[in-house]
N, C-alpha and C positions, 0 to 999 in steps of 0.2 A: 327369405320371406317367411313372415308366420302370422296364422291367420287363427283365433280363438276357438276352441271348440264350442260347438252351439248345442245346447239341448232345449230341445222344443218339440213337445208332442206331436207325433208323426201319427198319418190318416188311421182312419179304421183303429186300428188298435194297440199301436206298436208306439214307443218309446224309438227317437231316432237319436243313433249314435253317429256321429259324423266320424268316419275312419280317415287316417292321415293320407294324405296325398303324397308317399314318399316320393324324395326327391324333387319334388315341387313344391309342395306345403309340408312347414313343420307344425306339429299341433300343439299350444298351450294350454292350461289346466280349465275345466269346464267350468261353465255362467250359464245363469240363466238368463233371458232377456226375451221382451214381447217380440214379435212378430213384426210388427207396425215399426219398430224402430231400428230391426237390423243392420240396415246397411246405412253408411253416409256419405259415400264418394264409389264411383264405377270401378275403382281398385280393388274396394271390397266386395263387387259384386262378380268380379272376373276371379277372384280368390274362390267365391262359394259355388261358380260356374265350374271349375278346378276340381271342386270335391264334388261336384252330378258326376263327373266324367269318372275320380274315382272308384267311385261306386259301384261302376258297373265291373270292379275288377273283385268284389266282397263274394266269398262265398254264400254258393245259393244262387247269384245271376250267372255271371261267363267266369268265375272262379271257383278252384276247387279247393277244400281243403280240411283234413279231417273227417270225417265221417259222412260228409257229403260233397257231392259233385256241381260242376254248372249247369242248373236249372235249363239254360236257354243255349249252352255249346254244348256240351256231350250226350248229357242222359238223352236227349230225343234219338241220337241213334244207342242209346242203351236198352230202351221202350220198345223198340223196333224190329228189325230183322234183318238190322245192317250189324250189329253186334252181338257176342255171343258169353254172358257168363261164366265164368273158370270157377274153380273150387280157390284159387290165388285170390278170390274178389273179398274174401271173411265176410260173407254175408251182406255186407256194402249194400246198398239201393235195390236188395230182395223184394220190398214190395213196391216200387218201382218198375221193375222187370218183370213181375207176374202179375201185375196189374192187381194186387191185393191192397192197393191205397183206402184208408178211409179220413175222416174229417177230422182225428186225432192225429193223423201222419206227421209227423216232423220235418221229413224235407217238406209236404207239400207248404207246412207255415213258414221254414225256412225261404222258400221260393216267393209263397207271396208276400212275407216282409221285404225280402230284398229289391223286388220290383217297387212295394212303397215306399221303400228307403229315399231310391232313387226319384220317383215323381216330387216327393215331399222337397229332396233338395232343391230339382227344379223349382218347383212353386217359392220356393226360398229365394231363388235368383228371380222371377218374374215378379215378388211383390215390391211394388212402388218405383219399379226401374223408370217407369216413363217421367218419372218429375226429372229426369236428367236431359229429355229429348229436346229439351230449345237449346242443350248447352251442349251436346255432343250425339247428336244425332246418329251418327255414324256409328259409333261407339254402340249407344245402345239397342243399334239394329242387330248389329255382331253377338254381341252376349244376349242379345232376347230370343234372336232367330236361335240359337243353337240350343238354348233354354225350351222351347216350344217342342222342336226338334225331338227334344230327347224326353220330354212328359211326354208328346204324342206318342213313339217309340217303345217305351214302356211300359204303357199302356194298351199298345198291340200285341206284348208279348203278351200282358197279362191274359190277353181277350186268347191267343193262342189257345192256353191251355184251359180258360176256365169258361172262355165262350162255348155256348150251347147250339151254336149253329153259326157259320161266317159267312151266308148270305147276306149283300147290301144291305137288304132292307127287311131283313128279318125280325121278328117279335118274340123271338126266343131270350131267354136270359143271358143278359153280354154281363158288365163288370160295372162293379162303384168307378166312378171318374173324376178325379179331384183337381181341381181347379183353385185350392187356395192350400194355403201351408196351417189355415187356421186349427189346432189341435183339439180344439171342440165340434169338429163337423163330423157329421157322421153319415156321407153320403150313401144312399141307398143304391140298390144293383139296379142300372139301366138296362134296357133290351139290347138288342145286338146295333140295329137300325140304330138308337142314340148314340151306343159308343163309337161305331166309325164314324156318325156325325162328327165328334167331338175330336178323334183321333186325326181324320180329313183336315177341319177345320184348325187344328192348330199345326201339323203340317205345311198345311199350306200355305198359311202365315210364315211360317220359318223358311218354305221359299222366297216370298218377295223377301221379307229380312235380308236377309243372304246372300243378295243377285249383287254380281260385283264385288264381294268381297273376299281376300284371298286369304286363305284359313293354315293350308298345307303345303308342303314344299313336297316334293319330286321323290323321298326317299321317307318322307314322314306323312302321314294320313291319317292322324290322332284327332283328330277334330272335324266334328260334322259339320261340313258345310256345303251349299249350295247343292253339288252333284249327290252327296251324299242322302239329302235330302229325297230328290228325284228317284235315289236310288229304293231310299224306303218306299215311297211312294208308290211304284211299280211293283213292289214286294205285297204293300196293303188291298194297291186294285185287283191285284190277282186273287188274292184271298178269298177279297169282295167278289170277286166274279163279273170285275166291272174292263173287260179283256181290251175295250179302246183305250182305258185311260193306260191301263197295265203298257200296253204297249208301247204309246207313247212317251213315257217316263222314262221305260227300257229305251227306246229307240235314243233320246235327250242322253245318256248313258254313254250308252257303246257310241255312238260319236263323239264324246269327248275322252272317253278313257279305253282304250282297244283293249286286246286282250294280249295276254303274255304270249313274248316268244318261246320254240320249244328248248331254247335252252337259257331262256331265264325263269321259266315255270316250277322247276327245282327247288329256286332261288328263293321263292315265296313263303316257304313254311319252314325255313331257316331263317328269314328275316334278311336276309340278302339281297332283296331285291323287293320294293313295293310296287312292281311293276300288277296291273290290273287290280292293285289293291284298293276300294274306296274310301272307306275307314277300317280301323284296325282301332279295340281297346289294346292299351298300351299296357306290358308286362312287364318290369325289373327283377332282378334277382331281391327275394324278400316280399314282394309281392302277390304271394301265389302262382297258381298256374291256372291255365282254359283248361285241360287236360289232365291231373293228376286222376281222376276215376276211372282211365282208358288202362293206360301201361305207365307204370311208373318207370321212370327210364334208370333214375338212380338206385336204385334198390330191385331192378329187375323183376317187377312184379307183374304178372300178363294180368289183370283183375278181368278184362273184358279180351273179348279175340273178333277181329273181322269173321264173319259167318261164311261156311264154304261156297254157300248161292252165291253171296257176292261177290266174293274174291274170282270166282270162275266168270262173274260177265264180263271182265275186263280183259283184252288183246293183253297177254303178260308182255310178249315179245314187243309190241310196236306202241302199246299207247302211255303217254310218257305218264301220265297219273299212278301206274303201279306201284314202278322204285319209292316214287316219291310219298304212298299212303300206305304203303306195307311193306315189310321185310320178315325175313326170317332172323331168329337168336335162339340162342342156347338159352337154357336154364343153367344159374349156378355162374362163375365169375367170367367174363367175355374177354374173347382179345382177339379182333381189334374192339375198340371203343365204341364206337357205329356198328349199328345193326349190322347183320350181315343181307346182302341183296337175295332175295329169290334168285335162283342159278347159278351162284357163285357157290364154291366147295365150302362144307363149314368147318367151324374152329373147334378143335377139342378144347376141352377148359377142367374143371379141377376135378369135376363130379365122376364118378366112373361110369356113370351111363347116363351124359349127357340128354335131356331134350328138347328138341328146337320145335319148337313154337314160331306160327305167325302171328307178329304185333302189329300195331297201329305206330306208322312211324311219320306220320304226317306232325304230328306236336314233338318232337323228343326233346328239342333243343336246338339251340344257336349253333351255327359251325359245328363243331366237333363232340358238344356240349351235353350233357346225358342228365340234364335235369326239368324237362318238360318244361322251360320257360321260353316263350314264344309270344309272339301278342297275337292275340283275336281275331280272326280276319269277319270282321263282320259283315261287310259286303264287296263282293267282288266281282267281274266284268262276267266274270262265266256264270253267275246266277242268273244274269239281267239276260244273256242272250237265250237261256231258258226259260227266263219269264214270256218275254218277246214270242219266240217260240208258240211256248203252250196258246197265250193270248191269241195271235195270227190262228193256230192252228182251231181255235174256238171259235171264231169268226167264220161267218158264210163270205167265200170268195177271197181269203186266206191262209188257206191251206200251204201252195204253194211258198209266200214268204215263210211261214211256220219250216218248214222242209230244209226249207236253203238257210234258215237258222244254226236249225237242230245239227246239218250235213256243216255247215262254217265251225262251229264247236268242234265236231269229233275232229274236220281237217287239223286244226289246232292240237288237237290232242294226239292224235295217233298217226305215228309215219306211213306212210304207203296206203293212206285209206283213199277209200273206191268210195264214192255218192251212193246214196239208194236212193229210192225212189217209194214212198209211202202216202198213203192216203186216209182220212177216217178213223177209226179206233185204232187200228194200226199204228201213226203216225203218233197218238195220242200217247200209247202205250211205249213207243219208241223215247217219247220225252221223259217219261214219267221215269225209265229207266235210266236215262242220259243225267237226271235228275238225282238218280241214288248213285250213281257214279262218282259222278262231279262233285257232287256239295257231300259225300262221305263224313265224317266225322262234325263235320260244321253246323250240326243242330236244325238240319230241316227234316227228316225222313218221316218222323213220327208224326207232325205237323203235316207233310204232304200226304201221307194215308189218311187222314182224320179229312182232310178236305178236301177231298176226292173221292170220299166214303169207301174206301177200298179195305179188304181183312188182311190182319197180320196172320203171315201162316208160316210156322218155323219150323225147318226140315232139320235144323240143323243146332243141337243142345244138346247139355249134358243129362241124363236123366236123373242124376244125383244133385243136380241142382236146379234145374228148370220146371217146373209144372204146370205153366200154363203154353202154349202152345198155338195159340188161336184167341185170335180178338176178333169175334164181328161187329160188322161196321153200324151197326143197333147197338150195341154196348154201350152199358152207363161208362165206362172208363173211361170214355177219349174224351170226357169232362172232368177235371178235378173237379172235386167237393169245397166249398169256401172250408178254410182252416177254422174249426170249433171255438178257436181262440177268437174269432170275427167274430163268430152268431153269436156269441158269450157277452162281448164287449157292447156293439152294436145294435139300439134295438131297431134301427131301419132295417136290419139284415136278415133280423130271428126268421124272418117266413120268408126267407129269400135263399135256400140252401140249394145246390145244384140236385136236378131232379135227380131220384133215385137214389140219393143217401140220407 
């Protein structure tokens, strides 16, 4: 199949390159063409449905490559105090990690082109679909719902990092929200309260869309649909702080997709098993990686290192998440191929004074595979019983569900665990860690400090590389700055810069 590359003025300020969909779409040589006349049959509109979903594999979003990382999979635990700087990193995402960002940054324009990249194609797929809806109905609930779906979505990440507060209904500065592909709009920055308006509202249209229609197969979860939706859903209430809705999304959730067993839990970040998996963007060899900023597995580069606070909260012996998010290796040429396991003796190798390092071995590769190609787990059943969780636990006169959540997780995870018994900030504090556990390397940490006003406080860094050390939870940082390139381009935006830069 092959489907024309399109150019057509993408939001805000950027110029949109449509990137090939390898492996599904091949791309031919670019044309220009209006807006209004893109598509002319739902073949072509399930093609450019094809290239949103590619999108999100472009470095800058959940891909890495060159001189920048996944905006919305790795760097939030690179920002954080889940990961720790090497001298191995060449300087990589330095102002990133010491929170030295400002409005000229390059990843931060690279992050928020990539997130418009992807809205723009959306709004590509949703212009003019509905003139097909007397003639296949069905059809165009599938490719609408999943289309909404995924504007709403990327439009939540955006709000992540550049919203100025994630209360419901807050009057603090949220983001532009673009609702058409037109290349002349020049949408101004909504409040917080408008944007999850908008982000709810097309959600939850991509629910009904979606009900009854079956998207994924047993072993494949490439495509949002129905559950996956519910899943964001539950992600965004919490955010919001709106802990009934959260829960209930979560609860729609874990009753349709359980969670892994302990011996297919392994299975999951090898690609072996999409057991508790609810969408995954999908990886090929050629296509990037989620992970190249962490440990490069083929070139044995440690650039980032799991931080000792963390690696110490976790049972080594009994809880199955260790083997399977960290291992020890050598510096210099390996053998065997595969990391080597925490406890297991290690391997000499060519260097005369070997040093073994612990990596992140939750991305390395397929099987055997030492090239950090893996697909995305973007949502998955153990976040939701976390969300669940917190939510219950927010709630007057659900504490107790909150409990028996939080205690069904860790059973799941860790052999021979014992129930506790917690109540109150305690219990709170108990998720919040069960939270930097679990979802490790997956792009929440930074995100869950920032909204739960909590400070990053790092015990653990090199001092030849690190300098900042502490973020309080007042700090202009845990707001990106709009990209200069915006306020430059836009003049809705000129007096709309994120406070304090």
């Amino acid at each position: 199949m092959k489907i024309k590359k399109l150019f057509i003025g993408i939001s805000l300020s950027f110029a949109l390159v449509l990137s090939s969909c390898e492996k599904v779409i091949d791309v031919e040589p670019e044309f220009a063409i209006e807006g209004s006349q893109l598509f002319n049959n739902l073949d072509e509109y399930q093609y450019a449905l094809t290239g949103a979903y590619s999108l999100f594999r472009q470095t800058g979003y959940y891909g890495s490559g060159g001189q920048t990382t996944g905006s919305w999979s790795t760097l939030p635990d690179m920002m954080s105090d889940n990961l720790v700087r090497t001298g191995e990193d060449l300087a990589n995402w330095i102002a990133q990690a010491n929170f030295v960002y400002a409005a000229d940054d390059s990843d931060i324009e690279i992050a928020w082109q990539a997130a418009y990249y992807v809205i723009n194609q959306a709004n590509l797929v949703l212009n003019n679909i509905d003139q097909f809806a007397e003639t296949d109905a069905d059809r165009v609930n599938e490719i609408k719902g999943q289309a909404l779906a995924i504007r709403g979505m990327a439009h939540f990440d955006v709000l992540r990092y550049w919203g100025e507060n994630f209360d419901r209904n807050a009057t603090s500065l949220g983001i532009p929200y673009r609702i058409t592909a037109d290349p002349e709009a020049m949408p101004s920055r909504l409040n917080v309260k408008e944007t999850y308006d908008n982000i709810l509202k097309d959600l939850q249209e991509a629910e009904t869309l979606l009900e009854g229609i079956s998207l994924n197969s047993a072993n494949n979860k490439a495509y949002i649909d129905q559950l996956a939706v519910q899943a964001l859903l539950a992600r965004v209430n919490l955010y919001a702080k709106d802990y009934a809705s959260a829960e209930s999304y979560a609860t729609m959730v874990i009753e349709a997709r359980p969670l892994a067993s302990k011996t297919a839990f392994s299975g999951i970040w090898t690609d072996a098993t999409a057991d508790e998996v609810i969408w995954a963007v999908s990886f090929s060899a050629g296509e990037g990686t989620p992970s190249g900023g962490v440990h490069v597995a083929s070139s044995n580069r440690n650039r980032f290192r799991p931080s000792a606070p963390l690696v110490t909260t976790y049972d080594q012996v009994n809880d199955i998440r260790f083997p399977s998010y960290f291992a020890l290796r050598q510096s210099g040429n390996v053998n065997p191929p595969r990391p080597i396991y925490p406890g297991l003796p290690a391997v000499n190798n060519t260097d005369d004074e070997p040093i073994t390092r612990t990596i992140v071995n939750k991305f390395i590769g397929r099987g055997t595979a030492l090239d950090n190609v893996v697909n995305w787990k973007v949502l998955r059943t153990g976040e939701m019983y976390l969300i669940r969780a917190e939510a219950r636990a927010m709630q007057a006169g659900k504490e107790a569900l909150g409990l028996a959540d939080l205690n069904a997780l860790r059973a799941a995870r860790i052999n021979n665990y014992t129930n506790v018994t917690l109540s109150g900030q305690a219990l709170l504090d108990a998720i919040a860690l069960e939270r930097r556990k679990e979802l490790f390397g997956e792009g929440h940490r930074w995100f869950d400090l920032k909204r739960t006003t909590r400070t990053i406080t790092r015990t653990d860094y090199d001092p030849n590389i690190s300098n900042t050390l502490t973020l309080d939870p007042t700090a202009r940082e845990w707001v990106w700055p709009i990209p200069q390139v915006e306020i430059d381009a836009n003049a809705n935006m000129a007096s709309q810069q994120t406070t304090g830069y």
